[in-house]
C-alpha positions in Angstrom: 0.0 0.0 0.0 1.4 3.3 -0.6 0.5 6.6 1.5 1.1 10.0 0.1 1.5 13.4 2.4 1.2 16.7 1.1 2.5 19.9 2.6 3.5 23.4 2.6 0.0 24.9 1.4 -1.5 28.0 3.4 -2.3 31.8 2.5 0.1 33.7 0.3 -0.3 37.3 -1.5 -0.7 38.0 -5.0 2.6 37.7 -6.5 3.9 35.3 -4.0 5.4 32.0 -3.5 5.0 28.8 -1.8 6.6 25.3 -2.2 4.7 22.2 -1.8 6.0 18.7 -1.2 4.6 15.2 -1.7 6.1 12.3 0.4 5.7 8.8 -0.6 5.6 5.8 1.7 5.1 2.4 0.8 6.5 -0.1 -2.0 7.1 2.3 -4.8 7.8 0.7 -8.3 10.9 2.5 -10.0 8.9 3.2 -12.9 5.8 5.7 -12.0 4.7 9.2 -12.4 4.6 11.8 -9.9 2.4 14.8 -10.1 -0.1 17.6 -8.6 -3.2 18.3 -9.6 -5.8 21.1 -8.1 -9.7 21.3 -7.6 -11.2 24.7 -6.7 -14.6 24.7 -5.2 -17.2 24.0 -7.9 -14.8 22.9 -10.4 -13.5 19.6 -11.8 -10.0 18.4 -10.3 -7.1 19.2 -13.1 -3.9 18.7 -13.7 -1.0 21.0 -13.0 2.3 19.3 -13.6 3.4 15.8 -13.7 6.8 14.3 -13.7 8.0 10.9 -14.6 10.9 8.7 -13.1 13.2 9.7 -15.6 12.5 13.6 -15.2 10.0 14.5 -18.0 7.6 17.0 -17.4 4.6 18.1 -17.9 2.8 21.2 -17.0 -0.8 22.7 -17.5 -0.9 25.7 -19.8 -2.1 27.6 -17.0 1.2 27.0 -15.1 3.9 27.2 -17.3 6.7 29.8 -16.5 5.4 29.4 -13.0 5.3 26.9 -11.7 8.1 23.8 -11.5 7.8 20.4 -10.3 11.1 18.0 -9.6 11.3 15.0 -7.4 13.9 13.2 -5.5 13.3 9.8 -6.7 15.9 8.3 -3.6 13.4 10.4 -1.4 10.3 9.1 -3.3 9.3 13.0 -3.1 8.4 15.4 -5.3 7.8 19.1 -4.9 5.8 22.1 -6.5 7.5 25.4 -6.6 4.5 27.5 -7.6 6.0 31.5 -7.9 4.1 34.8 -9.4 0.9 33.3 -7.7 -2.5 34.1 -8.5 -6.2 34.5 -7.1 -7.1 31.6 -9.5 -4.8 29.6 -7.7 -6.1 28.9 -5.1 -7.2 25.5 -5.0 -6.7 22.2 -2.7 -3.4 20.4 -4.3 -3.6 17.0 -4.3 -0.1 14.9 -4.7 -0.9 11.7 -7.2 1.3 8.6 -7.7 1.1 6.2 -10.9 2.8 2.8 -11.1 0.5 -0.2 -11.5 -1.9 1.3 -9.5 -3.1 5.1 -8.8 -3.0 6.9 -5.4 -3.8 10.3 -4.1 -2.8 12.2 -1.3 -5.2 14.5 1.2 -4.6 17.3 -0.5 -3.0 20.8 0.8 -5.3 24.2 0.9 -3.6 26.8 -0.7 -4.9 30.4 -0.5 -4.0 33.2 -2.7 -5.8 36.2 -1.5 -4.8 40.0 -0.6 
């Protein structure tokens, strides 16, 4: 079984940054796919970034420029560096893991408001 714990959400300013991290725990398979995805209230969940075991990303249009993903595969971690933040950000982050099988983390509030 694999667990997955997000953190580092919470309320940032317009223009701001935060970094959010995604630890795995569990048997991870070497080959999987890492990533974040958001869900604002009345809205469906989508993706923001993925990032595979060998490093290739992926990022919503949405994002791009802004936001970076990277993951310490030794760690079984991966992070979201989400700069220039804005109001439509805000959202409840949920870390995802792909191997045979999907998981999904809690998910981590993040607030941009001014």
């Amino acid at each position: 079984q694999v667990r997955l714990v997000e953190s580092g959400g919470g309320l940032v300013h317009p223009g701001g940054s935060l970094r959010l991290s995604c630890a795995a725990s569990g048997t991870i398979f070497s080959i999987n796919v890492m990533g974040w995805y958001r869900q604002a209230p009345g809205k469906e969940r989508e993706l923001v970034a993925t990032i595979t075991n060998l490093g290739t990303t992926n990022y919503a249009d949405s994002v791009k420029g802004r936001f970076t993903i990277s993951r310490d595969n030794a760690k079984n971690t991966v992070y979201l560096q989400m700069n220039s933040l804005k109001p439509q950000d805000t959202a409840v982050y949920y870390c995802r893991l792909v191997h045979a099988y999907a998981y999904w983390g809690q998910g981590t509030q993040v607030t941009v408001s001014s």
